[in-house]
C-alpha positions in Angstrom: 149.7 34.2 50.8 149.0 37.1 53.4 148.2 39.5 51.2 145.8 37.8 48.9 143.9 36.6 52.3 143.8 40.6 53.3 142.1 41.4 50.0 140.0 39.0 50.2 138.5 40.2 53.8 138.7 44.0 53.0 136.5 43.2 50.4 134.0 40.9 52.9 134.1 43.5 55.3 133.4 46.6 52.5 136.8 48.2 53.2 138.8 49.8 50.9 142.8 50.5 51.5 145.5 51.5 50.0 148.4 49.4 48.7 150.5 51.2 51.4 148.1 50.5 53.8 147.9 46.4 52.6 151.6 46.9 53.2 151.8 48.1 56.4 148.8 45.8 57.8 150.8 42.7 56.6 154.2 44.1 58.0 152.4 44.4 61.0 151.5 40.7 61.2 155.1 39.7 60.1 156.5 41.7 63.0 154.1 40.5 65.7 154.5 37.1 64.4 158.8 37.5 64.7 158.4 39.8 67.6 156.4 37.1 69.1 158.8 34.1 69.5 161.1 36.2 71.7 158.5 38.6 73.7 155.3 36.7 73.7 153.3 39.6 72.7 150.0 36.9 71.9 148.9 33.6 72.7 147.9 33.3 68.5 150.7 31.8 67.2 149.8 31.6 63.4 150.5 34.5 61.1 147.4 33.8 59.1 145.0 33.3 62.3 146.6 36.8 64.0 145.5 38.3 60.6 142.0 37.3 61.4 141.9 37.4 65.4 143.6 40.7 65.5 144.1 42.9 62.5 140.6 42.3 60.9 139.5 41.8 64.5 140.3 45.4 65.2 139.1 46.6 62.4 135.8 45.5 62.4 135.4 48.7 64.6 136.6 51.2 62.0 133.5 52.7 60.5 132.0 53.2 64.2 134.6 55.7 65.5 133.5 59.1 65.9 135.7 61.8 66.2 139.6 62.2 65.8 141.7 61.6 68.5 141.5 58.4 70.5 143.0 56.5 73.1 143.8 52.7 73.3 143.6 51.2 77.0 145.7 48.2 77.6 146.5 48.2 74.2 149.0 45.0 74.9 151.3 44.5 71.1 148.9 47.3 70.0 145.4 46.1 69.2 142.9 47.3 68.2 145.0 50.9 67.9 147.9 50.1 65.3 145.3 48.3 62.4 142.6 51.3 63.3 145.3 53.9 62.9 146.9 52.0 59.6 143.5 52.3 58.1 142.4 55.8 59.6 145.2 58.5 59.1 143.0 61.2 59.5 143.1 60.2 63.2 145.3 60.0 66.1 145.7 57.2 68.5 147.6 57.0 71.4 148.3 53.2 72.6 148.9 52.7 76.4 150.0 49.9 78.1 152.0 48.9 81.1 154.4 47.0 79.8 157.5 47.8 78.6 158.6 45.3 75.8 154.7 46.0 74.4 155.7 49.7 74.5 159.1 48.7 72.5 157.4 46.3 70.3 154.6 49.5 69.2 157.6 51.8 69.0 159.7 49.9 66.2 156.6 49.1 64.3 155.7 52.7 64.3 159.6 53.1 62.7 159.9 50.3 60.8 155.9 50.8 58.8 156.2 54.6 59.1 152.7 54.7 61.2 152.6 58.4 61.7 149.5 58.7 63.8 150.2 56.8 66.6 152.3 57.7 69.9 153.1 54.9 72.4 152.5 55.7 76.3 153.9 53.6 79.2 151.8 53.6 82.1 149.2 52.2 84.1 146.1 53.7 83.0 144.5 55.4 86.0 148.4 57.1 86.7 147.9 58.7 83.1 146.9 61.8 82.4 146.3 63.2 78.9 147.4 67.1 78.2 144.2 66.7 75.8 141.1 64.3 76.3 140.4 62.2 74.1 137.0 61.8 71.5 137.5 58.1 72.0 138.0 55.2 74.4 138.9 52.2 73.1 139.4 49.3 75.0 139.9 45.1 74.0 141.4 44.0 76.9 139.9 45.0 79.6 137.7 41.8 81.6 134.8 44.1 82.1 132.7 47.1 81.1 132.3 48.0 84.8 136.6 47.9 85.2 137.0 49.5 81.9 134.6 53.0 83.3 136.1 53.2 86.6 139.6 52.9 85.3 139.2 55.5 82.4 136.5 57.4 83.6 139.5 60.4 83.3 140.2 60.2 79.6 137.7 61.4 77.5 136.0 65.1 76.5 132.9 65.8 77.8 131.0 64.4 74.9 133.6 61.4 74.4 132.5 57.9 74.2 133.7 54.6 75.3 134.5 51.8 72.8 134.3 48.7 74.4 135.2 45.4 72.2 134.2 42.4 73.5 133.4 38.5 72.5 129.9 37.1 73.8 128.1 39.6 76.2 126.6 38.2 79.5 123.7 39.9 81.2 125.0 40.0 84.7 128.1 42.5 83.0 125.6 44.6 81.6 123.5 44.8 84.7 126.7 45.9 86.1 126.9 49.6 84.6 128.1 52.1 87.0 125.4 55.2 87.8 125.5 57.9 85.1 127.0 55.8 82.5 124.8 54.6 79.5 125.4 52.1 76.9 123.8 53.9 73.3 124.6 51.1 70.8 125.2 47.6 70.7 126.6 46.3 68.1 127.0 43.0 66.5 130.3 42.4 64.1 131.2 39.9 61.7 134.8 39.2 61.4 136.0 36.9 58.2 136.7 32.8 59.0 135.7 33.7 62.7 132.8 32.0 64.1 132.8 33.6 67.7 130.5 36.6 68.6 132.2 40.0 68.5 130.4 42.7 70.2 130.9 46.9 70.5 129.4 48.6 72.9 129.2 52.6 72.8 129.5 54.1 76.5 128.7 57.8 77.5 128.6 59.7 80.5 124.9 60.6 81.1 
């Protein structure tokens, strides 16, 4: 069972939802998991392992986000921005992607799980431009720190930070910062049933 599984890693992780929100983090899974077998929004083909791999995956970052309006680069079926913004609705995140059926796939699980705090952008990242910068950066997919800057660099305030997600973290990537750029925090997360390193990394401009 789904939801007994959920409980049992918002407890392991010291997070504390609402039934609604149990709801709507399980309806998400049961969408991407139907939404999957037509659009091939993920590789993970198990209901029960996208429940780890990406909703708990993505929320592992929830108590490090600072601020209130964020931005989710390359979001792909929405990850980490829909289970963030499920579990944070006192903030706003706006998922971005280049892809349409990803864009269509966001858009009827916003409908369908009344997410109110999320707003689903089509583009290509550096062809985006926010009305309003954003407190936040997110980022999951992107294949390094070094793209991730140079493509975003645009996005947030002036105090904004960069959220960076990533699996093991090699040297040579970190060596790699751009000038004026500094990474503030590293840290390490522990997602439940997954025994892979998960990494943040905090970026601001200098």
């Amino acid at each position: 069972m789904l939801s007994a599984q959920l409980d049992e890693y918002l407890a392991e992780m010291n997070l504390t939802a609402t039934e609604q929100q149990k709801k709507q983090l399980i309806g998400f899974v049961e969408m991407l998991n139907k939404w999957n077998k037509a659009y091939n929004l993920t590789a993970v083909r198990d209901p029960e392992q996208m429940l780890i791999r990406h909703v708990m995956d993505s929320l592992a970052v929830s108590e490090h986000l600072v601020g209130e309006h964020f931005i989710d680069v390359g979001t792909g079926p929405g990850l980490p921005g829909i289970p963030l913004a499920i579990m944070n609705p006192d903030k706003s995140f706006v998922l971005l992607d280049s892809l349409g059926k990803r864009i269509r796939f966001q858009k009827q699980v916003q409908h369908e799980l009344s997410i109110n705090n999320i707003s689903s952008v089509e583009s290509r990242v550096e062809a985006y431009e926010p009305e309003v910068k954003f407190d936040g950066v997110l980022s999951r997919a992107f294949a390094s720190i070094e793209d991730m800057l140079h493509w975003c660099h645009h996005l947030p305030t002036e105090n904004g930070c960069y959220y960076a997600l990533k699996g093991q973290l090699a040297d040579d990537e970190m060596a790699k910062l751009p000038e004026g750029f500094e990474v503030t925090d590293v840290i390490e997360l522990t997602v439940p049933c997954l025994d892979e390193q998960r990494h943040l990394l905090r970026v601001v401009k200098k």
